[in-house]
C-alpha positions in Angstrom: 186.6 41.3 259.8 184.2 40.0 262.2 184.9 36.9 264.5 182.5 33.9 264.2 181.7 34.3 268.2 181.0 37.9 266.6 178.7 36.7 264.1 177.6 33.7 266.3 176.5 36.5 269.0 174.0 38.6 266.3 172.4 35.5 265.5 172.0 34.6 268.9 170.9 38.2 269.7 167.6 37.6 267.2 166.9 34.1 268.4 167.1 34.2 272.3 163.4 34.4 272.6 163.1 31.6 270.4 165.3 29.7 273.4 168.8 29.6 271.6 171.6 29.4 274.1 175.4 29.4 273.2 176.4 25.7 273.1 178.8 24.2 276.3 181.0 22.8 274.0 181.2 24.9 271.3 181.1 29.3 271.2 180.4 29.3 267.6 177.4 26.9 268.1 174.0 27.7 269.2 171.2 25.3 270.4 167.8 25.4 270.6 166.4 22.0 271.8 167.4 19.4 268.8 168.3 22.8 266.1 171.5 24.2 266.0 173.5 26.4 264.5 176.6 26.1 263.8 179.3 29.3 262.6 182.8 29.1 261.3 184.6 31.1 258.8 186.2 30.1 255.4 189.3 31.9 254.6 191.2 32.2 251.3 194.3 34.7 250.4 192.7 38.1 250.3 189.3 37.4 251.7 187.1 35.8 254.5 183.9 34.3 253.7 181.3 32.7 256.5 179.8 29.2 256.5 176.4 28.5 259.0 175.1 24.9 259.2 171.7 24.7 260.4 171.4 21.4 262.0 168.3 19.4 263.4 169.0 16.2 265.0 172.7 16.7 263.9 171.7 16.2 260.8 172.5 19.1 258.2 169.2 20.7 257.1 170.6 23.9 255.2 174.1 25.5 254.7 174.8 28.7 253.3 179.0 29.0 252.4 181.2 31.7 251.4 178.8 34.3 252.5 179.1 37.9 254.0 178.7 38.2 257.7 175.4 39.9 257.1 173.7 37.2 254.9 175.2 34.7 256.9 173.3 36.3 259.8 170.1 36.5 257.8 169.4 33.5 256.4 170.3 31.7 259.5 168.1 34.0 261.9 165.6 33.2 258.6 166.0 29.2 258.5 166.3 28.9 262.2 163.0 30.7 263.1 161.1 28.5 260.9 162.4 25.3 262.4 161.8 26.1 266.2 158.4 27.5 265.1 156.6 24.7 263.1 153.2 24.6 263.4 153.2 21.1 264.3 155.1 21.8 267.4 158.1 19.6 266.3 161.2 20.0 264.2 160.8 16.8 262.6 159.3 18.0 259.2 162.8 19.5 258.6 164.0 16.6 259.6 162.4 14.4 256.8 162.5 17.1 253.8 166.6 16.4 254.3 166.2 13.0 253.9 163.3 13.6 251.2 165.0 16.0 249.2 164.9 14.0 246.1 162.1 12.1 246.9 161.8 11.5 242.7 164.7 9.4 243.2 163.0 6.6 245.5 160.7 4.0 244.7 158.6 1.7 247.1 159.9 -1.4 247.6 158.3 -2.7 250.5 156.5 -5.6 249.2 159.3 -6.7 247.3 161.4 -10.0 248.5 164.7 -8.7 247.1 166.3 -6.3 244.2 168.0 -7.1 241.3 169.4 -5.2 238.3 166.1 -6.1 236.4 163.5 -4.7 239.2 165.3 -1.4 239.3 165.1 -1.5 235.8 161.4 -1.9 235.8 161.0 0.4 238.9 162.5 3.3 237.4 160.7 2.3 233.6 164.7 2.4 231.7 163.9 1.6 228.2 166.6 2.1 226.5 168.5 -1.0 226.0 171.7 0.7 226.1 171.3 2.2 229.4 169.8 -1.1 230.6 173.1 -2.9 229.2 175.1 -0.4 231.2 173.4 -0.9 234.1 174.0 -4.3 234.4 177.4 -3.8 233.8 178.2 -1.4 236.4 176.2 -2.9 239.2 177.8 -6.2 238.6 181.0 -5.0 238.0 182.9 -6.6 241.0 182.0 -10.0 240.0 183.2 -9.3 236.8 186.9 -8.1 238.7 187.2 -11.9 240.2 187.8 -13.3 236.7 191.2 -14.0 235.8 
């Protein structure tokens, strides 16, 4: 079994050109202006398994679990290369796709004063009136608790 300063040290072995440096705080860490990877094992009775965060900003942009050492290694020498080398010159589109990940689940409500049950139910076009019902059930559930 390999140690994660092991695998922590083949990672950094493909990315030191890229600028990666072992963190201060952290062996297992490695930082490349705001990206960083992160390595720590998982272990259950018989077996240990890997876990890399890569992080920009802190913020958790992919993590691959319960992997061999080798794939571990891969996909974060993989992910890691194409954050540092965006052809933008900035890490910040990784940034956003976390936050957009599931960008069908947002509407634009900018010009909207406020939000009530019945503008989400005309954002998101719910026509059932089942799942409307619902809706306004669950959402103003605690007002509901008060009553005695």
């Amino acid at each position: 079994m390999r140690t994660a300063y092991s695998v922590a040290s083949e990672i950094l072995e493909q990315l030191t050109y890229l600028g990666f440096e072992r963190s201060t705080t952290d062996s297992c860490t490695l930082e490349s202006g705001a990206v960083s990877v992160r390595v720590s094992i998982v272990t259950g009775y018989l077996w240990y398994k890997y876990r890399v965060e890569v992080l920009v900003c802190s913020a958790p942009v992919a993590v691959f679990e319960n992997t061999s050492a080798g794939v571990a290694i891969e996909n974060a020498v993989s992910c890691a290369k194409k954050l540092v080398s965006d052809p933008r010159g900035s890490v910040g589109w990784a940034h956003d796709s976390a936050y957009n990940k599931h960008n069908h689940y947002k509407r634009d409500v900018s010009t909207l004063d406020y939000i009530d049950v019945y503008r989400i139910i005309d954002l998101y076009d719910l026509h059932d009136p089942c799942f409307q019902h619902a809706l306004k059930k669950y959402s103003c559930r605690a007002k509901e608790d008060i009553k005695t």
